[in-house]
Predicted model as a PDB file, atoms N, CA, C, CB and O in Angstrom, pLDDT in the B-factor column:
MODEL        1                                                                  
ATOM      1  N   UNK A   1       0.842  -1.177   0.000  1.00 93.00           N  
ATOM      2  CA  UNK A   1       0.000   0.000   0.000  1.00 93.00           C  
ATOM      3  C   UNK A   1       0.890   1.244   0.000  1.00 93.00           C  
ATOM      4  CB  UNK A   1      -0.960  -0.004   1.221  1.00 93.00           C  
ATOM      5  O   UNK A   1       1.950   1.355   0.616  1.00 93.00           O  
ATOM      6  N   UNK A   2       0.091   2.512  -1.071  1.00 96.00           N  
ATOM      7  CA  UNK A   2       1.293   3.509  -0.840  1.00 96.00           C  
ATOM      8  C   UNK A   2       0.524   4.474  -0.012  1.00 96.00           C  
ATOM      9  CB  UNK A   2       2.041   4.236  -2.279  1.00 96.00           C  
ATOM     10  O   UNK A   2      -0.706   4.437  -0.001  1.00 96.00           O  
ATOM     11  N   UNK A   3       1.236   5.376   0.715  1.00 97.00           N  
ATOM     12  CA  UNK A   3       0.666   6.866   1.374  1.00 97.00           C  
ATOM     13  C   UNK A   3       1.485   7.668   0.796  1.00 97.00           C  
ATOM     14  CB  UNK A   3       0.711   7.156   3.038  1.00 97.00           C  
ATOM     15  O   UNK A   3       2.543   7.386   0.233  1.00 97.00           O  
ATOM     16  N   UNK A   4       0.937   8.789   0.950  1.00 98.00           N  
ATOM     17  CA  UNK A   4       1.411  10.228   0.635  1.00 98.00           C  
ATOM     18  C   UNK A   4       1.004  10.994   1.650  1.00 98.00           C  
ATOM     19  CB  UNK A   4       0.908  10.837  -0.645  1.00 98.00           C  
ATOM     20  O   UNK A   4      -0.040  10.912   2.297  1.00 98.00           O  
ATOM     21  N   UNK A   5       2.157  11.969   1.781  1.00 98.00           N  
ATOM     22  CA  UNK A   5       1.878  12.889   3.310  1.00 98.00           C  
ATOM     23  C   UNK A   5       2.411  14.090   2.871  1.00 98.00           C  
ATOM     24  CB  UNK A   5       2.737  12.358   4.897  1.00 98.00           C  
ATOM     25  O   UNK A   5       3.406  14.170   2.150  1.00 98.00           O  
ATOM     26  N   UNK A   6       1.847  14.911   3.240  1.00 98.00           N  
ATOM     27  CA  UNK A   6       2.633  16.298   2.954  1.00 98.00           C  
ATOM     28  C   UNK A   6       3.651  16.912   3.938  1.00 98.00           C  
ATOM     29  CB  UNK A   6       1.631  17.375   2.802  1.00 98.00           C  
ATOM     30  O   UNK A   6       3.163  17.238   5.020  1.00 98.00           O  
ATOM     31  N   UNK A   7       4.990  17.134   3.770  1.00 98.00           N  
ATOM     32  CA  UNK A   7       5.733  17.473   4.678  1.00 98.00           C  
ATOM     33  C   UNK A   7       6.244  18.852   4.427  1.00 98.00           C  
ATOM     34  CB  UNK A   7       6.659  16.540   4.833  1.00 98.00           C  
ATOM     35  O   UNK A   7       6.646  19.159   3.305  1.00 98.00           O  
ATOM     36  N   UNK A   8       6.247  20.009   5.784  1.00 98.00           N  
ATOM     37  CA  UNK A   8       6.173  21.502   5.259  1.00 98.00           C  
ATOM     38  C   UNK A   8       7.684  21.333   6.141  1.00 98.00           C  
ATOM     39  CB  UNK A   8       4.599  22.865   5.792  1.00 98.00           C  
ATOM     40  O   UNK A   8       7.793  20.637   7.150  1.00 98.00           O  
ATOM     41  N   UNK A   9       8.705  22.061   5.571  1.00 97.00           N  
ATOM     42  CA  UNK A   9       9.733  22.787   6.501  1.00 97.00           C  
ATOM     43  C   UNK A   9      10.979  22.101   5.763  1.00 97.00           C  
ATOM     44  CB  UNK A   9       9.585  22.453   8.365  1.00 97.00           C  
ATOM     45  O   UNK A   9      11.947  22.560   6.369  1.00 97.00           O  
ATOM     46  N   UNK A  10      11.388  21.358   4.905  1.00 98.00           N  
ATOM     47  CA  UNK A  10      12.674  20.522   4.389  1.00 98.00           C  
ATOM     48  C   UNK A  10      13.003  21.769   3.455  1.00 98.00           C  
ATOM     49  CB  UNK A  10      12.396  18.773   3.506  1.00 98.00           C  
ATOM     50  O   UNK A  10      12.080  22.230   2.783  1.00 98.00           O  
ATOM     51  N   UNK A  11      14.463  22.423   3.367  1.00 97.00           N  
ATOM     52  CA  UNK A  11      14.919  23.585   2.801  1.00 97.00           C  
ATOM     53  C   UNK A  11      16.066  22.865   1.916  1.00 97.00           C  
ATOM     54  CB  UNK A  11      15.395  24.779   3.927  1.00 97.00           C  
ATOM     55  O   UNK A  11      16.421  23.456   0.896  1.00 97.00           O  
ATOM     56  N   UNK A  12      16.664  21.639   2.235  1.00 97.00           N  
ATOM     57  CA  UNK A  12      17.863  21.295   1.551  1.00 97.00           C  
ATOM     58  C   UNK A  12      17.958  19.580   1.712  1.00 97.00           C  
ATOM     59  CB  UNK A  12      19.208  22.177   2.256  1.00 97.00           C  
ATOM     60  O   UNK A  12      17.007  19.014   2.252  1.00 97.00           O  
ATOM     61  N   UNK A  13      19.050  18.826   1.262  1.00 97.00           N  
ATOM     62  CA  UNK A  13      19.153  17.363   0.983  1.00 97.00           C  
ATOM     63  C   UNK A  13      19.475  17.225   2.210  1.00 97.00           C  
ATOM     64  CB  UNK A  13      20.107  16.734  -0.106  1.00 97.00           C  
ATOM     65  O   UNK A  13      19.360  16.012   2.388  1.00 97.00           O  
ATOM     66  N   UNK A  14      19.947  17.886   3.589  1.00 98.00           N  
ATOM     67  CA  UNK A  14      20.028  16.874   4.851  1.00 98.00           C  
ATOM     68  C   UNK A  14      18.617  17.144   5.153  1.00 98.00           C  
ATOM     69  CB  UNK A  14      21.213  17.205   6.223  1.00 98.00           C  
ATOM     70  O   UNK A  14      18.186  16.074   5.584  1.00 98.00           O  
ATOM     71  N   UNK A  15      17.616  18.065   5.153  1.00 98.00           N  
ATOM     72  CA  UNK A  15      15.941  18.021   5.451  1.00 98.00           C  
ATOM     73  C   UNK A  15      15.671  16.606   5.650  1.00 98.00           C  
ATOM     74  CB  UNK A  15      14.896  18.613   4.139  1.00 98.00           C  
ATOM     75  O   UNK A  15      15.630  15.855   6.624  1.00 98.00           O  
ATOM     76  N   UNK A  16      15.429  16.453   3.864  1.00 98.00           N  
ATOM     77  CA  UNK A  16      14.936  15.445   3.288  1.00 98.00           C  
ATOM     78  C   UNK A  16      15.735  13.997   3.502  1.00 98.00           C  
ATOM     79  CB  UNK A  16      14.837  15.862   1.960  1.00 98.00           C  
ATOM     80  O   UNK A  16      15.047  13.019   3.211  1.00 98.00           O  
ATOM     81  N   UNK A  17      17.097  13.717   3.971  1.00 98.00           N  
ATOM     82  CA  UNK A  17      17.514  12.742   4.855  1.00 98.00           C  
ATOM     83  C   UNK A  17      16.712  12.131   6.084  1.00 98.00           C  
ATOM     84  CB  UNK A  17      18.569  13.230   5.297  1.00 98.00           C  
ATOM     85  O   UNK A  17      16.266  11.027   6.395  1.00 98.00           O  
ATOM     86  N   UNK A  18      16.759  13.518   6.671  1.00 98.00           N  
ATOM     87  CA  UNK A  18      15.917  13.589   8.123  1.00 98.00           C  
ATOM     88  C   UNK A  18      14.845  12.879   7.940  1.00 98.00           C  
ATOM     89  CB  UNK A  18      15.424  15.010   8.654  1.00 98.00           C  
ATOM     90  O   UNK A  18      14.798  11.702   8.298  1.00 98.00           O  
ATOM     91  N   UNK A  19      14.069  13.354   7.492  1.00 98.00           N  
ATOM     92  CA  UNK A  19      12.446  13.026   7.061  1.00 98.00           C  
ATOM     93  C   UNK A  19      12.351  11.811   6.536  1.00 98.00           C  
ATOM     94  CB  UNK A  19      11.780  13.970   5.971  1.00 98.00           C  
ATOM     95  O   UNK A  19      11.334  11.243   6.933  1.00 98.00           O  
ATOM     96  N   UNK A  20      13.310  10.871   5.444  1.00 98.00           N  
ATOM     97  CA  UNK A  20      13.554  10.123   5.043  1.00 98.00           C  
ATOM     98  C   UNK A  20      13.665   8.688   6.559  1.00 98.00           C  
ATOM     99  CB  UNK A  20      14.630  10.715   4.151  1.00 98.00           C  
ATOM    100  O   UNK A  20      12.886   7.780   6.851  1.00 98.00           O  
ATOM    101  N   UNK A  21      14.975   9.117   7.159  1.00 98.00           N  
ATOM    102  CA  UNK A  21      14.875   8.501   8.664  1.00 98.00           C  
ATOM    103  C   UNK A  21      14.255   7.759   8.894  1.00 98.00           C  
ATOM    104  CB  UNK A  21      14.585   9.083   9.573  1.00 98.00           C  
ATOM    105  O   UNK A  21      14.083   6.548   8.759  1.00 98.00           O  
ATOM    106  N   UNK A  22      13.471   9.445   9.708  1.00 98.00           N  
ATOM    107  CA  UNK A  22      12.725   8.980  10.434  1.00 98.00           C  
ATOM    108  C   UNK A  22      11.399   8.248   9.947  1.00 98.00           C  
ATOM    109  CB  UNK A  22      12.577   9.884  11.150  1.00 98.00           C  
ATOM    110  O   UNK A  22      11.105   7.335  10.719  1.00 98.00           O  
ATOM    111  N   UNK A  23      10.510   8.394   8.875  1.00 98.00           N  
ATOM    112  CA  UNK A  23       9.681   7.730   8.386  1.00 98.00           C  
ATOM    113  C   UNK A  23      10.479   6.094   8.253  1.00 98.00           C  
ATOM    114  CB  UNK A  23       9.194   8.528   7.081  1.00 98.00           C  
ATOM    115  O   UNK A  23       9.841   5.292   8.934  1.00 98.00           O  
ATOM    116  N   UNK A  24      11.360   5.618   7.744  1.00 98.00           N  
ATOM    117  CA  UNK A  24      11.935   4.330   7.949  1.00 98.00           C  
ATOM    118  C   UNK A  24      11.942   3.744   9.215  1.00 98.00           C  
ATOM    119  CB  UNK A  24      13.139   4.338   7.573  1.00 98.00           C  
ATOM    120  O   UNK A  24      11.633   2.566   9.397  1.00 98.00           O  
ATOM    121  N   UNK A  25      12.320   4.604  10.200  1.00 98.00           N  
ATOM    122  CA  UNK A  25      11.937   3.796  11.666  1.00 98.00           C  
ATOM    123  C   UNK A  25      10.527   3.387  11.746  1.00 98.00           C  
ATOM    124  CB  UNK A  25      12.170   4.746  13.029  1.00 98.00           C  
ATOM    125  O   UNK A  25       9.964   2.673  12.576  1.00 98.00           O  
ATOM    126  N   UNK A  26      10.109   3.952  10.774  1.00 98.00           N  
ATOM    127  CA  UNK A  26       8.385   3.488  11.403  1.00 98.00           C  
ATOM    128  C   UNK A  26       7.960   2.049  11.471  1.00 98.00           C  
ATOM    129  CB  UNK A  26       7.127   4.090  10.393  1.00 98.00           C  
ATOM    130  O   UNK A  26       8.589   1.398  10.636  1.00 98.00           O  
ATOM    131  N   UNK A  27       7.259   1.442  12.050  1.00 97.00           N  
ATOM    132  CA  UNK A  27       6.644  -0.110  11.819  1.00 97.00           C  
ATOM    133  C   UNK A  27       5.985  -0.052  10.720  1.00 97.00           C  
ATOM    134  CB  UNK A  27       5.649  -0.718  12.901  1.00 97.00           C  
ATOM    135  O   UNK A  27       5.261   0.911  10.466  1.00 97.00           O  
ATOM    136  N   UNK A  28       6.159  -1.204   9.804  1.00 98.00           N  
ATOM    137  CA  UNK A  28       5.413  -1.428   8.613  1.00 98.00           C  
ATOM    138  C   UNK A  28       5.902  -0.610   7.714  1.00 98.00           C  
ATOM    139  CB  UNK A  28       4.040  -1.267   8.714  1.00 98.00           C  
ATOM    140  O   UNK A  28       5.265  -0.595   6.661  1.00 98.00           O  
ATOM    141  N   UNK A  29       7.021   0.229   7.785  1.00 98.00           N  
ATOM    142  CA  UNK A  29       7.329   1.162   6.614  1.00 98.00           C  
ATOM    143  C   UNK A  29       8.819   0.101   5.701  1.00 98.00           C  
ATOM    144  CB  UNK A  29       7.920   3.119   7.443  1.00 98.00           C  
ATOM    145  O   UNK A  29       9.921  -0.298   6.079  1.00 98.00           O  
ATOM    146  N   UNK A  30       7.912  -0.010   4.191  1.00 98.00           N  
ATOM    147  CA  UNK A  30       8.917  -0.707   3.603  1.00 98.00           C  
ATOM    148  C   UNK A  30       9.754   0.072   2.654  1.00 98.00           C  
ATOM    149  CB  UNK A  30       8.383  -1.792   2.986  1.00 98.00           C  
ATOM    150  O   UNK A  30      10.963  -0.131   2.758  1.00 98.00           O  
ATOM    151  N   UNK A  31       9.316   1.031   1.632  1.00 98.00           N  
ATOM    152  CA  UNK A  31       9.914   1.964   1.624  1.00 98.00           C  
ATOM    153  C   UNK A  31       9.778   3.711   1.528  1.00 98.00           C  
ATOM    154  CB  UNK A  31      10.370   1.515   0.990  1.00 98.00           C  
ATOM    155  O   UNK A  31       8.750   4.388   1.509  1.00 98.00           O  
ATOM    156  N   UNK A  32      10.328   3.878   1.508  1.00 98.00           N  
ATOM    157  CA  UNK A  32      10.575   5.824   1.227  1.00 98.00           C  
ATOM    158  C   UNK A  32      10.959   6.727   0.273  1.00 98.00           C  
ATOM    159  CB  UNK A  32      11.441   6.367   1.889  1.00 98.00           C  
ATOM    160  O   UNK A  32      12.176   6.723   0.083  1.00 98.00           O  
ATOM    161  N   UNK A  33      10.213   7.647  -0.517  1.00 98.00           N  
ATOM    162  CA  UNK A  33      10.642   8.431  -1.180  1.00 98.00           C  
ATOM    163  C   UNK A  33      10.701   9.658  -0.795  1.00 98.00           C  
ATOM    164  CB  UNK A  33      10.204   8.331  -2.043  1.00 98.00           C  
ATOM    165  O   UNK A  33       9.535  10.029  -0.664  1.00 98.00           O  
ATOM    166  N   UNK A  34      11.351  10.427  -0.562  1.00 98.00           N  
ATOM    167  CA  UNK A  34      10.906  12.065  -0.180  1.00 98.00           C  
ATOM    168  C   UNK A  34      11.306  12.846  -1.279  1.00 98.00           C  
ATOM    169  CB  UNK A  34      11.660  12.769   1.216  1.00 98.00           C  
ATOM    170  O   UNK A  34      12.113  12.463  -2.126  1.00 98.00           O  
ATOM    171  N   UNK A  35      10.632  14.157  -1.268  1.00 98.00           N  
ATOM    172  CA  UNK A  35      10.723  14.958  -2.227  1.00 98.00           C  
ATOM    173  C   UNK A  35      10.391  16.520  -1.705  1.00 98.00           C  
ATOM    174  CB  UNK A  35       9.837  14.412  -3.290  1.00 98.00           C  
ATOM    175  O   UNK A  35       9.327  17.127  -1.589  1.00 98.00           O  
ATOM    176  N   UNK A  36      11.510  16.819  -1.495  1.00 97.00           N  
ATOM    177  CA  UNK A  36      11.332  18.351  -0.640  1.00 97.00           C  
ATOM    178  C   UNK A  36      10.624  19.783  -1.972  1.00 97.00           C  
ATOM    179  CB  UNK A  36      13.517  18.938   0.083  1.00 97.00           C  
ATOM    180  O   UNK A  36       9.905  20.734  -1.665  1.00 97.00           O  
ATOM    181  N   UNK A  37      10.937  19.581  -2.802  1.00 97.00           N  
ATOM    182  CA  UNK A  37      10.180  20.431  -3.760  1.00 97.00           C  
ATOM    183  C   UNK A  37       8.990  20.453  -3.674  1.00 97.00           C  
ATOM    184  CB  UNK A  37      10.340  20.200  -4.931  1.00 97.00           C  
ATOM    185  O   UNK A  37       8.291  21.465  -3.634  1.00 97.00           O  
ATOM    186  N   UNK A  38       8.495  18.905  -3.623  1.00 98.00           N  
ATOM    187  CA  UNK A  38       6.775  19.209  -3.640  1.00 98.00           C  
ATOM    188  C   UNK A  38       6.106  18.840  -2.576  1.00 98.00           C  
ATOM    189  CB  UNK A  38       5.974  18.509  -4.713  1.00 98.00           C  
ATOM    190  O   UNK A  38       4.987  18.334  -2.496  1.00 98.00           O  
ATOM    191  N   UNK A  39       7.186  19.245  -1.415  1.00 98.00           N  
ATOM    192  CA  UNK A  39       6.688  19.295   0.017  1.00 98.00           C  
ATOM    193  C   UNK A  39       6.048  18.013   0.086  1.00 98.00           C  
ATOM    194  CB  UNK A  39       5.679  20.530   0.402  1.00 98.00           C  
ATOM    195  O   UNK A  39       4.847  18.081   0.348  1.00 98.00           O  
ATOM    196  N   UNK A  40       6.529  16.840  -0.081  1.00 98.00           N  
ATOM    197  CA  UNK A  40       5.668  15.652   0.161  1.00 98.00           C  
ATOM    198  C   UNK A  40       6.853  14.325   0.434  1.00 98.00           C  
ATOM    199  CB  UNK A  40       4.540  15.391  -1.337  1.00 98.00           C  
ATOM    200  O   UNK A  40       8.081  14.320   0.347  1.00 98.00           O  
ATOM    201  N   UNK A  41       5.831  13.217   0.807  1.00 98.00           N  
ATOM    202  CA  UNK A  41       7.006  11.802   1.021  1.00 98.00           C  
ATOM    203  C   UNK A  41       5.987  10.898   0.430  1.00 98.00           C  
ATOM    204  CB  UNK A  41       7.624  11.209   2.920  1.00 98.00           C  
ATOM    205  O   UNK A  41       4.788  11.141   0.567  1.00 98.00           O  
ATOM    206  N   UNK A  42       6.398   9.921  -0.186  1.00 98.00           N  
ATOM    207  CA  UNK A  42       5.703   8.680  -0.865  1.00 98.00           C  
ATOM    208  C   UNK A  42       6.328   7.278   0.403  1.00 98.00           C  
ATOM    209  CB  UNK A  42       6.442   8.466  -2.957  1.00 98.00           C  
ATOM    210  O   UNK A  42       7.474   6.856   0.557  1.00 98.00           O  
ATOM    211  N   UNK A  43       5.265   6.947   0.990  1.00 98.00           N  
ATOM    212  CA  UNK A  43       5.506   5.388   1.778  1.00 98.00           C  
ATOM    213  C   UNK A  43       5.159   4.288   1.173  1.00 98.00           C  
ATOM    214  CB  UNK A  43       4.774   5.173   3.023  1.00 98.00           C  
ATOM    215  O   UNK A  43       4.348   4.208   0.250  1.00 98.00           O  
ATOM    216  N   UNK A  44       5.672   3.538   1.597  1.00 98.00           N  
ATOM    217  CA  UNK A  44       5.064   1.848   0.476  1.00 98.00           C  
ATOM    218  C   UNK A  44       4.968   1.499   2.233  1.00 98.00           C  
ATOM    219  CB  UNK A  44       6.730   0.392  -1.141  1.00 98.00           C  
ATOM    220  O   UNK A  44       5.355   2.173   3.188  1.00 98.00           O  
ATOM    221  N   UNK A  45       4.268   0.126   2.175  1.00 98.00           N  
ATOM    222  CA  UNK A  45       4.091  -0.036   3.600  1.00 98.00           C  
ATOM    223  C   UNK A  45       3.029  -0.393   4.229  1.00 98.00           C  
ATOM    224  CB  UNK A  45       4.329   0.883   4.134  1.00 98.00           C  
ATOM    225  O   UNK A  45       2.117   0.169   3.622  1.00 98.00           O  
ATOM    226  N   UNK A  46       2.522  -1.082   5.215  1.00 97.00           N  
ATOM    227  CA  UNK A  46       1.444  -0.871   6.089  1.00 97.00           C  
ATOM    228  C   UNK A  46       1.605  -0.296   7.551  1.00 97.00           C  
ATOM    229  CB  UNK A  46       0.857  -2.063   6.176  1.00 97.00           C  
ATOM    230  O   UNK A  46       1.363  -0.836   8.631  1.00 97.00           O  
ATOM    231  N   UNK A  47       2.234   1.352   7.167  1.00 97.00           N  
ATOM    232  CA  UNK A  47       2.256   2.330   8.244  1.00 97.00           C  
ATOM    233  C   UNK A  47       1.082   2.392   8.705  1.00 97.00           C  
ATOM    234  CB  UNK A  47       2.679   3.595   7.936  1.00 97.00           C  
ATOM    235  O   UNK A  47       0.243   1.949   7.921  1.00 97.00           O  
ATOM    236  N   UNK A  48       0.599   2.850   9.888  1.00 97.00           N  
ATOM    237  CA  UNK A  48      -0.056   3.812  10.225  1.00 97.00           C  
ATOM    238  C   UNK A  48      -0.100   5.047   9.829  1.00 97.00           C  
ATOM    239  CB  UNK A  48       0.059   3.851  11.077  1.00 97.00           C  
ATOM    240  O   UNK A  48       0.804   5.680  10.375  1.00 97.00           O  
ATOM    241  N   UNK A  49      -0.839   5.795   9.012  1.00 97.00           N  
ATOM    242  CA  UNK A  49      -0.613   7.081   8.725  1.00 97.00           C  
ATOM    243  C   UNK A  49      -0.410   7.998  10.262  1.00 97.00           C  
ATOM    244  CB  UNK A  49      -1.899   7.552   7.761  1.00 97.00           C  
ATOM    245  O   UNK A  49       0.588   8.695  10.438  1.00 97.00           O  
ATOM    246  N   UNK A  50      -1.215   7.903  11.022  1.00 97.00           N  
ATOM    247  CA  UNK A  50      -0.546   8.901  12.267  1.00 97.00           C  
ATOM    248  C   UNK A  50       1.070   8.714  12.735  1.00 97.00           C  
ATOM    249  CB  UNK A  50      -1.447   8.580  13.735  1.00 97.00           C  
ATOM    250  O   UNK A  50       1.986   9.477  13.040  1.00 97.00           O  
ATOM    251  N   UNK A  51       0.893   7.329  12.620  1.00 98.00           N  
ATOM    252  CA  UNK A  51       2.490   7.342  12.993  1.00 98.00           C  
ATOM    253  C   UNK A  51       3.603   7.883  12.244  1.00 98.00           C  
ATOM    254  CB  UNK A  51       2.919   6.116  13.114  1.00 98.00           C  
ATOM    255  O   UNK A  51       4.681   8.250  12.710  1.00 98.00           O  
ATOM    256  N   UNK A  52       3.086   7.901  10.553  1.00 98.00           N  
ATOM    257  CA  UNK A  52       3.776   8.585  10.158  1.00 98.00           C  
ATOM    258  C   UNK A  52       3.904  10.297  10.317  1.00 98.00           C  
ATOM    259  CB  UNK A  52       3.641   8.142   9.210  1.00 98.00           C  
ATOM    260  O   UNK A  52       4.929  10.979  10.315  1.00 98.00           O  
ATOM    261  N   UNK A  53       3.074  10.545  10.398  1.00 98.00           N  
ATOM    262  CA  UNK A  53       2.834  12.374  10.613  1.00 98.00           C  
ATOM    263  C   UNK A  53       3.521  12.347  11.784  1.00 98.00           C  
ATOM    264  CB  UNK A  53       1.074  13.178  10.831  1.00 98.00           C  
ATOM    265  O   UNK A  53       4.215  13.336  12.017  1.00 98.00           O  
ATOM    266  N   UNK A  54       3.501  11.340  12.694  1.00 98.00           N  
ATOM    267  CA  UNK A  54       3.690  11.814  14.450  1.00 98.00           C  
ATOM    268  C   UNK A  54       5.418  11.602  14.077  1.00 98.00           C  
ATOM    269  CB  UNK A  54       2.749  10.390  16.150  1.00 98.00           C  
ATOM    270  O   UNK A  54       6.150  12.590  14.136  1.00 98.00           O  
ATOM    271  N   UNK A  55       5.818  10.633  13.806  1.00 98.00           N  
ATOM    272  CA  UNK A  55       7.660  10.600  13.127  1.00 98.00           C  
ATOM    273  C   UNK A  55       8.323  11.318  12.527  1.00 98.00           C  
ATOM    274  CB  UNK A  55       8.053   9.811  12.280  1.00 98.00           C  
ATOM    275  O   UNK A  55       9.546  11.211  12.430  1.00 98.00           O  
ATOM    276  N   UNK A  56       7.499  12.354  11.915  1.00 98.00           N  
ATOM    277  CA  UNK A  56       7.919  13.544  11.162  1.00 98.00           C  
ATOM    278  C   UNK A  56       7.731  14.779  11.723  1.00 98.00           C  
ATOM    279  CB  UNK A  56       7.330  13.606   9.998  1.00 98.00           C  
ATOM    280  O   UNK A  56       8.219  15.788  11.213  1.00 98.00           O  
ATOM    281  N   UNK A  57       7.176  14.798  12.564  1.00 98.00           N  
ATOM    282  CA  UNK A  57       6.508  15.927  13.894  1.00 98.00           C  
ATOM    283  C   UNK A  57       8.281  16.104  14.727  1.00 98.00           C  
ATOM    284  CB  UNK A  57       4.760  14.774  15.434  1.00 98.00           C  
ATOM    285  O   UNK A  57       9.063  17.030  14.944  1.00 98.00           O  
ATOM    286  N   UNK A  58       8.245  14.878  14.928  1.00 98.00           N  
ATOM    287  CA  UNK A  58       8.691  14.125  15.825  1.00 98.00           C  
ATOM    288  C   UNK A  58      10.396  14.637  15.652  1.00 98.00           C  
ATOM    289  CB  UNK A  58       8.214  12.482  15.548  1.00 98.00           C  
ATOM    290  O   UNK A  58      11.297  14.729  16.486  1.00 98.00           O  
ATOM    291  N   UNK A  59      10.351  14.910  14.180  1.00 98.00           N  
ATOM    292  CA  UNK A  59      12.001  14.898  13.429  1.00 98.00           C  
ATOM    293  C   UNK A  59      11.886  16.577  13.255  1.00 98.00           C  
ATOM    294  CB  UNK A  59      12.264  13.765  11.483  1.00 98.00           C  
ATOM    295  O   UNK A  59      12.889  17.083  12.752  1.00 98.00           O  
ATOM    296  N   UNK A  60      11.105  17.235  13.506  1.00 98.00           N  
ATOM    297  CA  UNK A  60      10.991  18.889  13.803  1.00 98.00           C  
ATOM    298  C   UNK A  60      10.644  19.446  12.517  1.00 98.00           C  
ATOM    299  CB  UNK A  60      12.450  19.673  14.369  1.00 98.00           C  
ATOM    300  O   UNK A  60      11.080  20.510  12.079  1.00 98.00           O  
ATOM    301  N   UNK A  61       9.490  18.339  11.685  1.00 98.00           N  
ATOM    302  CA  UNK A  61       9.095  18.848  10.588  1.00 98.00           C  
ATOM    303  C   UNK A  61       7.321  18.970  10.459  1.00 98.00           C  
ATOM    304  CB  UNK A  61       9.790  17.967   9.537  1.00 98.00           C  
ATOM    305  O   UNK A  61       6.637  18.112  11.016  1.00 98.00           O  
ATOM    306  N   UNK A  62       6.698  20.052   9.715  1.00 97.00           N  
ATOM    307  CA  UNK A  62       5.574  19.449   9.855  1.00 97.00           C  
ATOM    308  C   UNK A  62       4.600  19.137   8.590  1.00 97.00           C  
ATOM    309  CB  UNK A  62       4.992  20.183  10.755  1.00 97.00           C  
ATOM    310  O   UNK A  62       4.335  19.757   7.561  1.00 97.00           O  
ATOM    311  N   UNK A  63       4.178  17.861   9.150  1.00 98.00           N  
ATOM    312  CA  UNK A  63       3.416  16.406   8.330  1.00 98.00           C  
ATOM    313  C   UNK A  63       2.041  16.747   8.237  1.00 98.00           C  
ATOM    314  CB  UNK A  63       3.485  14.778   9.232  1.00 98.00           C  
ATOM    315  O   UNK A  63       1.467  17.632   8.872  1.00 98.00           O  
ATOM    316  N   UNK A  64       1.707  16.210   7.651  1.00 97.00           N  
ATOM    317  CA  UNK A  64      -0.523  16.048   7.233  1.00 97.00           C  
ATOM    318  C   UNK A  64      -0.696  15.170   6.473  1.00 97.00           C  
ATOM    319  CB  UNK A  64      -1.553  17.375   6.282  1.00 97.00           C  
ATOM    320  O   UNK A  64      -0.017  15.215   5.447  1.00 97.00           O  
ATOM    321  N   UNK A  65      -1.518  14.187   6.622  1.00 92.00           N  
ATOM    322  CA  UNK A  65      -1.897  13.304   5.604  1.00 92.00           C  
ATOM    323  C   UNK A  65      -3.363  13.770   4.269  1.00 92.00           C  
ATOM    324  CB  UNK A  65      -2.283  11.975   6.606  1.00 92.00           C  
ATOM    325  O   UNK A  65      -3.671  12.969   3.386  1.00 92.00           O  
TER     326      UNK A  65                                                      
ENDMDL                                                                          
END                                                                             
């Protein structure tokens, strides 16, 4: 399954590391795309979407599904 989340605050390629991360620590997250241009991350996975917003909160960025 994929999600898409919108992530506001990534300015450069360590951002989007960050964000990258921490969404990988998540349970059920298999993989990750981020994309700081269009303020968003692509998950493959059976995340929890809160958990993902809350992991990205979490990494001092802010998430919305």
């Amino acid at each position: 399954m994929s999600q898409t989340i919108t992530v506001e605050g990534m300015s450069c390629e360590h951002c989007e590391q960050t964000v990258e991360d921490a969404l990988e620590d998540v349970s059920g997250v298999e993989s990750v795309n981020v994309d700081r241009d269009a303020e968003r991350a692509t998950v493959e996975g059976n995340a929890e979407t809160t958990a993902l917003v809350e992991a990205v909160d979490e990494a001092g960025y802010e998430a919305s599904a």
